[in-house]
SENUZA-774800 format. One record per atom (N, C-alpha, C, CB): x, y, z. Coordinates in pm, whole numbers, padded with zeros to 5 digits, always signed. Each point is the difference from the previous one (the first is absolute). Glycine has a CB too. Layout:
N
XYZ
...
END
This chain:
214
-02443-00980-01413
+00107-00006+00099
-00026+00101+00111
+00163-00074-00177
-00191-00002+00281
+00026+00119+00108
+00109+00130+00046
-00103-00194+00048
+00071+00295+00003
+00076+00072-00017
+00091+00029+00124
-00152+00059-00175
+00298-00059+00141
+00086+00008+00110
+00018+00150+00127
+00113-00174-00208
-00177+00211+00271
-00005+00127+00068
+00196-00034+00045
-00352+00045+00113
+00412+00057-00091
+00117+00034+00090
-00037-00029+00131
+00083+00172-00138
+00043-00229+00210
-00027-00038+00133
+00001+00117+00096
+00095-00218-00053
-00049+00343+00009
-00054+00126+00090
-00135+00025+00008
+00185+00101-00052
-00303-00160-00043
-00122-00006-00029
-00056-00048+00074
+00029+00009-00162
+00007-00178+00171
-00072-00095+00051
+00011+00030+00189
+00056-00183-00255
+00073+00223+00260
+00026+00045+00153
-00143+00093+00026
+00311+00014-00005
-00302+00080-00054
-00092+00130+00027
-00129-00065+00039
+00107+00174-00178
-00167-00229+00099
-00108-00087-00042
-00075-00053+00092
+00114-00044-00160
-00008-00064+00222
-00022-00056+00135
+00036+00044+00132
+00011-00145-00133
+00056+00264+00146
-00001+00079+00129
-00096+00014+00076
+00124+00094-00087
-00148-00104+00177
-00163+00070+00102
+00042+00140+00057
-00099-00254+00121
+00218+00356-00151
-00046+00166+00031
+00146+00002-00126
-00129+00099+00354
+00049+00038-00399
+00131+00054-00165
-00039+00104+00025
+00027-00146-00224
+00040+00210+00127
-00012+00146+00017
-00071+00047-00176
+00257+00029+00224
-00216-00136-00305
-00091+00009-00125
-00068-00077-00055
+00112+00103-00030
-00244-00042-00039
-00105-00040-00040
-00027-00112-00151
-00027+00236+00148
-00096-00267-00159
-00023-00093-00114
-00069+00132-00049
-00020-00297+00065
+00049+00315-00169
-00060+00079-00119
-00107-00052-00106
+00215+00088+00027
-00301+00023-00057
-00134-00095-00134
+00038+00085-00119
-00269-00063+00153
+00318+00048-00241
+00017+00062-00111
-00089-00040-00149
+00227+00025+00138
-00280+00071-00147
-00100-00026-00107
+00073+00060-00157
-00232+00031+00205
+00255-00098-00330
+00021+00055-00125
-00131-00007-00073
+00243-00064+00000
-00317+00146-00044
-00091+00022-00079
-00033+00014-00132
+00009+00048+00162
-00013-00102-00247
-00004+00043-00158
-00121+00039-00084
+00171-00144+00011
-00218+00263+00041
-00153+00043-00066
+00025-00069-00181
-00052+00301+00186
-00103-00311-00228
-00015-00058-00152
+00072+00077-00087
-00218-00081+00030
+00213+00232-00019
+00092+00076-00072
+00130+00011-00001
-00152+00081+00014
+00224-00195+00063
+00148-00008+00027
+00029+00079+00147
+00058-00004-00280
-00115+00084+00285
+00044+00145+00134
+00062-00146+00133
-00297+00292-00038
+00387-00265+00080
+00051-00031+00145
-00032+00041+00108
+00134-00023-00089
-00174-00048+00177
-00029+00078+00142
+00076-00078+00088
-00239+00086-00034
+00284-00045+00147
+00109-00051+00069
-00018-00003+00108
+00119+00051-00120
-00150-00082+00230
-00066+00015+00138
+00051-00067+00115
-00179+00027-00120
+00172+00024+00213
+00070-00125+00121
-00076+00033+00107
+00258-00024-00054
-00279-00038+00165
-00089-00028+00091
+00117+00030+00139
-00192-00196-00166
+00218+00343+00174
+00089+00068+00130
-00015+00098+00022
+00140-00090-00018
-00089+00208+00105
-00029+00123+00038
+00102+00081-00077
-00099-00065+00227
+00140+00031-00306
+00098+00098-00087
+00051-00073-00141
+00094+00112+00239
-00050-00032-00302
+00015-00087-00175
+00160-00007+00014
-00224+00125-00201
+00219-00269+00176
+00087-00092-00078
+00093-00067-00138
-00136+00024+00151
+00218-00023-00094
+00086-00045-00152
+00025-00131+00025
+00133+00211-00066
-00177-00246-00030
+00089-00167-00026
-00015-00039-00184
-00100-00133+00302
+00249+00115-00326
+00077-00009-00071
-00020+00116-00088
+00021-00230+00045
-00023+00301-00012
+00013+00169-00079
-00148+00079-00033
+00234-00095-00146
-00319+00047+00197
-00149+00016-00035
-00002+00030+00145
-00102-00163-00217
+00000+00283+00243
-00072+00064+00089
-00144-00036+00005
+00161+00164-00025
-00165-00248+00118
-00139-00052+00015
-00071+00120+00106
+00072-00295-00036
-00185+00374+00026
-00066+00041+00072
-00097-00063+00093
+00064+00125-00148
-00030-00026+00299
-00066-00077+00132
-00163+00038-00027
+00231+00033+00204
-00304-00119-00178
-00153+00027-00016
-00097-00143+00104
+00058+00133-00311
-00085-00128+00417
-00087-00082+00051
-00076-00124-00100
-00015+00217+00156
+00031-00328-00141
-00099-00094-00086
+00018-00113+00065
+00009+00092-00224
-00106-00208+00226
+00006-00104+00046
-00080-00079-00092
+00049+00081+00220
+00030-00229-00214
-00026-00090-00088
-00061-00111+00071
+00172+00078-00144
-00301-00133+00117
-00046-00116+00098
+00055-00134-00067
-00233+00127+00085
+00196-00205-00014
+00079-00140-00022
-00079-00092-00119
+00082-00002+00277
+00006-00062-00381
-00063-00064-00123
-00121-00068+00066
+00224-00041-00152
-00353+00010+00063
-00140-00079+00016
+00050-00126-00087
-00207+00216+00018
+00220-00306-00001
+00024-00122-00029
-00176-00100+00021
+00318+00057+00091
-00327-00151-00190
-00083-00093-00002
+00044-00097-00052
-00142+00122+00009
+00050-00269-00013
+00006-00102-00088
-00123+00019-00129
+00108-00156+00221
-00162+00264-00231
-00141+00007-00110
+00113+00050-00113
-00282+00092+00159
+00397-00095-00217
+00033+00033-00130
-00005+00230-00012
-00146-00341-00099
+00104+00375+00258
-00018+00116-00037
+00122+00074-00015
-00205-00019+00094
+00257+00124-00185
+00128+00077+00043
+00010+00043+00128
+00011+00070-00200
+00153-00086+00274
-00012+00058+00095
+00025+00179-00031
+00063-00255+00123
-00134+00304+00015
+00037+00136-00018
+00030+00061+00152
-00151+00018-00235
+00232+00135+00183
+00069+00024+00104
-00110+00172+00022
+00309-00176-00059
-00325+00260+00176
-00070+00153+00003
+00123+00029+00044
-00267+00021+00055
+00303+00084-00169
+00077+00111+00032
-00049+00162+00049
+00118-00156-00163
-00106+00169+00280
-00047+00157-00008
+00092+00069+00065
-00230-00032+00000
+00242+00186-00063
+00119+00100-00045
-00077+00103+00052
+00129-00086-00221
-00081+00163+00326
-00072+00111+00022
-00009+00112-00095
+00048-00069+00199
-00217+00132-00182
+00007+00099-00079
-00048+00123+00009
+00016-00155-00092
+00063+00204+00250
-00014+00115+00023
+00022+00106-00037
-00003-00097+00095
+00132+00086-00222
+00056+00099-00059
-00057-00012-00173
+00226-00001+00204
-00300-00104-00220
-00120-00024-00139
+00156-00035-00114
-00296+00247+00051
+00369-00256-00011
+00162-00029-00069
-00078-00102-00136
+00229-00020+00279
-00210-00100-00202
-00048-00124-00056
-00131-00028-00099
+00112-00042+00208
-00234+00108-00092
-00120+00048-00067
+00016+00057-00154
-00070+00054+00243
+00149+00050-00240
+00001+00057-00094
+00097-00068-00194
-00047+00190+00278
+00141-00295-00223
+00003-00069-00074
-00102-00110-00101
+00166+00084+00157
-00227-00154-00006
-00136-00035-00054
-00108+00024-00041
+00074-00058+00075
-00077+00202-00113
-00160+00041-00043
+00086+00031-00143
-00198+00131+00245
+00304-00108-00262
+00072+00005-00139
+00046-00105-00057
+00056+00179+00055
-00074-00321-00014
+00035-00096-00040
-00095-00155+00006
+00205+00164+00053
-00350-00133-00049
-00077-00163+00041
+00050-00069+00140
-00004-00061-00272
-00022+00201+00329
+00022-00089+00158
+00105-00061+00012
-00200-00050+00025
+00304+00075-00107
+00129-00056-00030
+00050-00151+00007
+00026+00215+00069
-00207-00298-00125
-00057-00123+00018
+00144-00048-00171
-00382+00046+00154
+00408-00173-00089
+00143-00043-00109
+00141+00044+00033
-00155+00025-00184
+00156+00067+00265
+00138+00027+00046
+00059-00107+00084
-00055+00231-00007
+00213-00211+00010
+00094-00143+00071
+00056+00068+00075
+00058-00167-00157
-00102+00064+00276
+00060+00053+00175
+00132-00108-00008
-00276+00059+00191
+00323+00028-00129
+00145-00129+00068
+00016+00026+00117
+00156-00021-00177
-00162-00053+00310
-00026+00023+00123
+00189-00077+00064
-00370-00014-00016
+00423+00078+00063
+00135-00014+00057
+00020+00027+00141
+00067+00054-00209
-00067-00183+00311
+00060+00003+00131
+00137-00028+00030
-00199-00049+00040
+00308+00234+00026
+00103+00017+00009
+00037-00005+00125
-00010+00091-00181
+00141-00054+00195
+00035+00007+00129
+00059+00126+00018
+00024-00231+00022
-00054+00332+00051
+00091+00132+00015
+00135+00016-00023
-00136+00026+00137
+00231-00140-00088
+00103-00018+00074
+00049+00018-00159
-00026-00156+00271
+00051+00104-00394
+00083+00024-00093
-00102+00038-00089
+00196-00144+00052
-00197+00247-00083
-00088+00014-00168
+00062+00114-00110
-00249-00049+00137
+00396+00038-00118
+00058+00091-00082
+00077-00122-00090
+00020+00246+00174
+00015-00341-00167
+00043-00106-00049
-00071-00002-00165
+00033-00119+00271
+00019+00083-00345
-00047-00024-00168
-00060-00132-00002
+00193+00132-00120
-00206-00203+00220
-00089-00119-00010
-00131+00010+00075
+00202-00129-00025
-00291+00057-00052
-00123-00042+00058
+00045-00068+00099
-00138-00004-00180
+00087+00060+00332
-00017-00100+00102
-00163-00014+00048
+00262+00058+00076
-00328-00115-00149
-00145+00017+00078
+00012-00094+00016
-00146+00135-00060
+00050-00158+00202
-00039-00109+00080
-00124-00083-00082
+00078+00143+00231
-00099-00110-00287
-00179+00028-00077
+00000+00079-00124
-00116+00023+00229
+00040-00095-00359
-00003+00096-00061
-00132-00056-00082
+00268+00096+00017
-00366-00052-00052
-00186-00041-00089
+00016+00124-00092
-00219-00107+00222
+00157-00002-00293
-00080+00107-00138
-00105-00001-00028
+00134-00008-00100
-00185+00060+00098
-00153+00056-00024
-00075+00096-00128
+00055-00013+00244
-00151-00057-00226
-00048+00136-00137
-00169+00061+00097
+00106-00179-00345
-00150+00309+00337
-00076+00049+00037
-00105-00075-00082
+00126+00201+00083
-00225-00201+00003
-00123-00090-00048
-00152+00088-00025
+00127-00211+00154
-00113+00314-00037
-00137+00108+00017
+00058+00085+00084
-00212-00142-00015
+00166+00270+00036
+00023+00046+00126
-00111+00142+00013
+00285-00110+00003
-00277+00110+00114
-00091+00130+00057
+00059+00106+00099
-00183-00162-00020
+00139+00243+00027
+00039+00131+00118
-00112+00089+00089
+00188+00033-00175
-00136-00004+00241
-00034+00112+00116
+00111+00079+00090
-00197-00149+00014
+00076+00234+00105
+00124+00103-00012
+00105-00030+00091
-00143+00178-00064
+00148-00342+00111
+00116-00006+00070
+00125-00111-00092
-00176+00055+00252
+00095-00148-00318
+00085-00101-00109
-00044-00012-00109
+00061-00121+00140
+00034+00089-00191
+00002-00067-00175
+00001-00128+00052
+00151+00162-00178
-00219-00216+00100
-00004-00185+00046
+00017-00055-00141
-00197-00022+00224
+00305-00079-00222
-00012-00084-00177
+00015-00127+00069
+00135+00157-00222
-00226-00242+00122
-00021-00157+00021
+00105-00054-00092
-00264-00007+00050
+00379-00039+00011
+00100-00082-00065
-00028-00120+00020
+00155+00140+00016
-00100-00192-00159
+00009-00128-00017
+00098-00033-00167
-00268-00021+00175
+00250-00121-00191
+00086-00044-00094
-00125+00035-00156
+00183-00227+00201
-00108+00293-00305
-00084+00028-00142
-00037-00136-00024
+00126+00207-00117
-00298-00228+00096
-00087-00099-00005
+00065-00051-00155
-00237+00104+00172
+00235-00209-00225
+00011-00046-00124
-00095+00004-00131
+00115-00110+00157
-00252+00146-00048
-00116-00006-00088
-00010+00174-00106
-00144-00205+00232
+00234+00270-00089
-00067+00195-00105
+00194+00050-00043
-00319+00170+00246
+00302-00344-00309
+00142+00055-00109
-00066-00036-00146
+00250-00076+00172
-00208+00125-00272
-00011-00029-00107
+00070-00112-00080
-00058+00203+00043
-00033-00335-00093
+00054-00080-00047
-00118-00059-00143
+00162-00032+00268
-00014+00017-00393
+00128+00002+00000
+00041+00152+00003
+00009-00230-00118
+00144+00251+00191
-00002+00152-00046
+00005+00106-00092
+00046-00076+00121
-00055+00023-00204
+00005+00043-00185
-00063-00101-00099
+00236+00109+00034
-00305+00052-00074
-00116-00096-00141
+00023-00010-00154
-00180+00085+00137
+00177-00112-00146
+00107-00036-00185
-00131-00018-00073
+00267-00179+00047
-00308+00267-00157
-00106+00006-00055
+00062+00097-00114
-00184-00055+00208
+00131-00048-00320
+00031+00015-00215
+00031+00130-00003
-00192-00155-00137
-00001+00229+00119
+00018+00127-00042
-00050+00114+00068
+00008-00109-00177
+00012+00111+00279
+00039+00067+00108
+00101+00107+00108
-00109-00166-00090
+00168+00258+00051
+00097+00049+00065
-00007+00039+00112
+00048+00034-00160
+00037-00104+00234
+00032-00018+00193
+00058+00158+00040
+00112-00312+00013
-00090+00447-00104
+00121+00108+00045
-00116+00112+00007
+00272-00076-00136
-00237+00136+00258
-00126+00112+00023
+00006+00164-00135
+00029-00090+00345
-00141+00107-00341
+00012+00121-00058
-00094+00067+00033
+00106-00065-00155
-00095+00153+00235
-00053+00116+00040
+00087+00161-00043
-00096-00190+00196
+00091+00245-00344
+00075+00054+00006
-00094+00148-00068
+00213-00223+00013
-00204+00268+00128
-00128+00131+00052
+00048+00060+00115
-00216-00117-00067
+00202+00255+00095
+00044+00037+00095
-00055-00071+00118
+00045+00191-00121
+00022-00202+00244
-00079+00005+00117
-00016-00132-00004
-00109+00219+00011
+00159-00332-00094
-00036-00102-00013
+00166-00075+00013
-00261+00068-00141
+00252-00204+00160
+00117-00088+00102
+00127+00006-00134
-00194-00226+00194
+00148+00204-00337
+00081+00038-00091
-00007-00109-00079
+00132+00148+00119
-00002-00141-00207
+00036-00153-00073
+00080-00071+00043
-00036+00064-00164
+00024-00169+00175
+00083-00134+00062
+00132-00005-00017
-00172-00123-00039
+00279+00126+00071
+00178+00023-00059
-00023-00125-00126
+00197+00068+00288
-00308-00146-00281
+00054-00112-00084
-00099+00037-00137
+00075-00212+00216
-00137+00307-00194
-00090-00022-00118
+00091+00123-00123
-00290-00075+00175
+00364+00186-00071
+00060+00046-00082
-00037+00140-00123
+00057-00251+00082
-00210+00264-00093
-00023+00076-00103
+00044+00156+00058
-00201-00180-00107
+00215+00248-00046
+00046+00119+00034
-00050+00088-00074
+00172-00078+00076
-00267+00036-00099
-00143+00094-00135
-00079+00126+00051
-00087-00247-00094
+00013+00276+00027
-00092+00098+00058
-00147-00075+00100
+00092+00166-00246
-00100-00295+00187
-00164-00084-00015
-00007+00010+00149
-00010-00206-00224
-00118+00275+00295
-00008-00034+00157
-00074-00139+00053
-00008+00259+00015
-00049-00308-00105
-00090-00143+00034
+00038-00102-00104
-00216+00123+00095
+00228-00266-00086
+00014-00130-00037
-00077-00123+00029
+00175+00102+00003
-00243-00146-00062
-00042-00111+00042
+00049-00143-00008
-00140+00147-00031
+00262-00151+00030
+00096-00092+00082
+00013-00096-00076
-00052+00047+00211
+00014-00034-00396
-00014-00085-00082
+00134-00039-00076
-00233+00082+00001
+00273-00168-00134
+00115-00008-00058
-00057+00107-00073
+00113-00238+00009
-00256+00254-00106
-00006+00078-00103
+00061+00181+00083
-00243-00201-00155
+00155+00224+00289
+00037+00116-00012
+00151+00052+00016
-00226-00001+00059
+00289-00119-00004
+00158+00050+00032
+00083-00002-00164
+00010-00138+00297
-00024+00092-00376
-00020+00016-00140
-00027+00121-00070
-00063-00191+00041
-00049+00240+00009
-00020+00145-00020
+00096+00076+00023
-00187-00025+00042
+00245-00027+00087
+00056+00106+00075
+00159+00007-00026
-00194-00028+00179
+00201-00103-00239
+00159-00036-00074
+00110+00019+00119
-00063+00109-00266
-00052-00245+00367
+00094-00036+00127
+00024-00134+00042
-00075+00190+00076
+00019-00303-00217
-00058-00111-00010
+00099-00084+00030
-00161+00063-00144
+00298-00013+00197
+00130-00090-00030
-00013-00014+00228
+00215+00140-00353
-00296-00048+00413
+00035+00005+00123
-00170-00063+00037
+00236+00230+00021
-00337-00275-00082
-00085-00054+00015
+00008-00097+00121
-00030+00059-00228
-00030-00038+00327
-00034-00078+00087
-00066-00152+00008
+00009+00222+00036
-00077-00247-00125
-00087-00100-00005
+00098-00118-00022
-00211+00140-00085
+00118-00301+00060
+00117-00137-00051
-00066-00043-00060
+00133-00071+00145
-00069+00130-00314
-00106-00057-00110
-00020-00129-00038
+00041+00177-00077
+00079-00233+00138
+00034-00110-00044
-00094-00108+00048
+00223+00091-00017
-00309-00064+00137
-00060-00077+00084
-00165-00049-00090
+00156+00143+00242
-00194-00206-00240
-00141-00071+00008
-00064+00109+00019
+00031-00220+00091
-00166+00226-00134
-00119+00108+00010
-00109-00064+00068
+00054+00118-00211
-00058-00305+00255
-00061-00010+00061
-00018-00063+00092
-00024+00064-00130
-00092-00095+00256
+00071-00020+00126
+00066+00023+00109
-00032-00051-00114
+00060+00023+00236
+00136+00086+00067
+00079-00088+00044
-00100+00188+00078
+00230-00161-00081
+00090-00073+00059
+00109+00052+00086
-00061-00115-00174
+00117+00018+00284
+00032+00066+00111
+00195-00082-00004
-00333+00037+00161
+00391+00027-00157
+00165-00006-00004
+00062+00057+00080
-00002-00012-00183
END
């Protein structure tokens, strides 16, 4: 369904001299969850209770074909102050993160509703830097570098991590043990040992041979 702008909007919109601007508002969601909030003006912004910070960036216009290729969008974010930079050398080029790109209108943005003119989603695809931009290649997450099916169901096998060593990611909330043992090899016998056999990960119930996909 298309979306209804307010007719104080649409006025603005089509004016030829205003006194306020179309806004680019960027929401960011690095892989680690972190938020970044950004808007494309000479001073930082609120809209709907979030302070988007002003930072120079420009977005070029989608690459469209008929060859089946994804389209993609270059985002580049200045990075004179290494702000951004510095997220990405702590995060894989912050390659997998989700852009949400929002065209506003100055004129109301204290309102509790979304009024964008525009609104894309994107997931970061690659990106690179120097010392004037951060550049990320947006586009839509390819289907091919997802994992399918998304879960593997295998007899005797346990799916729940255990790393339970210092310095190491830990034990899984699902696997549960609360022993001394720092290593497992992810078996029924050793969780048995470990007299944790009731939180066993594996599906014994399943076939031992073959694979099958559900």
């Amino acid at each position: 369904m298309a979306k209804q702008l307010p007719a104080s909007i649409i006025l603005e919109k089509n004016r030829l001299e205003t006194e306020y601007v179309w806004l680019i508002f960027l929401d960011i969601v690095l892989p680690d969850g972190t938020p970044l909030y950004l808007v494309r003006n000479n001073e930082d912004t609120t809209f709907i209770s979030t302070v988007y910070t002003a930072i120079p960036f420009t977005l070029e216009p989608t690459k469209e074909n008929s060859k089946g290729v994804i389209p993609t969008v270059s985002l580049k974010i200045s990075n004179v102050t290494r702000v951004i930079q510095a997220y990405m050398e702590a995060q894989n080029g912050g390659v997998g993160s989700d852009v949400k790109v929002r065209v506003l209108n100055s004129k109301d943005l204290s309102g509790g509703t979304d009024l964008a003119e525009l609104e894309l989603d994107f997931t970061v695809l690659s990106s690179h830097s120097d010392t004037k931009w951060v550049t990320f290649l947006l586009g839509a997450g390819s289907p091919l570098n997802k994992r399918f099916p998304l879960d593997r169901y295998i007899a005797s096998h346990c799916r729940f991590r255990f790393d339970n060593l210092p310095g190491k990611e830990g034990l899984s909330p699902d696997c549960g043990y609360s022993g001394v043992e720092t290593t497992c090899n992810r078996t029924l016998s050793d969780c048995q040992d470990r007299n944790n056999s009731a939180r066993f990960g594996g599906f014994m119930g399943l076939g031992k041979g073959g694979v099958r996909y559900a």
